[in-house]
DOMI-118321 format. One record per residue (C-alpha): residue in one letter; x negated, y negated, z negated. Coordinates in steps of 0.1 Angstrom, whole numbers, padded with zeros to 4 digits, always signed. Example, Ala and Ser with C-alpha at 12.3 -4.5 7.8 and 13.67 -1.06 7.14 Angstrom:
BEGIN
A-0123+0045-0078/S-0137+0011-0071/
END
This chain:
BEGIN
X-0138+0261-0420/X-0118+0290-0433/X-0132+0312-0468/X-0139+0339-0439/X-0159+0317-0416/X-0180+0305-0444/X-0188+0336-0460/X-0202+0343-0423/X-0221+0315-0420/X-0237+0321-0452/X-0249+0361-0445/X-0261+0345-0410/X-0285+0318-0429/X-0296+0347-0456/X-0301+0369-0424/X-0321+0343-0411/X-0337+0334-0437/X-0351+0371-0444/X-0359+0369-0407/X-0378+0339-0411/X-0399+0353-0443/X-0403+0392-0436/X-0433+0392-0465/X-0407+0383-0486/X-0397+0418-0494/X-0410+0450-0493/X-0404+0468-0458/X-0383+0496-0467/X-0359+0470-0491/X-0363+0446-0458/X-0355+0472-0434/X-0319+0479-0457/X-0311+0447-0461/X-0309+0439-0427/X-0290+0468-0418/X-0264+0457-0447/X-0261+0421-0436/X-0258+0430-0401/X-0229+0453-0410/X-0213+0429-0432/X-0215+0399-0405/X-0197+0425-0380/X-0170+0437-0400/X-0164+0405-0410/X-0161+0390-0379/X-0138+0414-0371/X-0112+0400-0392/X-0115+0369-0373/X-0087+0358-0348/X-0099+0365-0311/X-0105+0327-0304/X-0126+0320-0332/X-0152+0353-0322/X-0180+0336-0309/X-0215+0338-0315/X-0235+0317-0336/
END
């Protein structure tokens, strides 16, 4: 698994995580840090080659 691939994997398992546990966090912090990881689980798989862009 490439540096890229695992960085993914691991703002996918925080996502989920925060998913998992939304009391965790207050609402408004919640709410922001979704919208970052989201972005930064796009944009990173952006950089990856077409044949590896599949969902996880």
């Amino acid at each position: 698994m490439s540096d890229l691939q695992q960085r993914i994997a691991e703002l996918e398992n925080m996502y989920d995580l925060l998913a998992d546990n939304p009391s965790w966090v207050h609402p408004e912090v919640s709410l922001a840090s979704f919208g970052w990881l989201l972005n930064e689980i796009m944009s990173l798989r952006a950089l990856l080659p077409a044949e590896k862009r599949v969902a996880s």
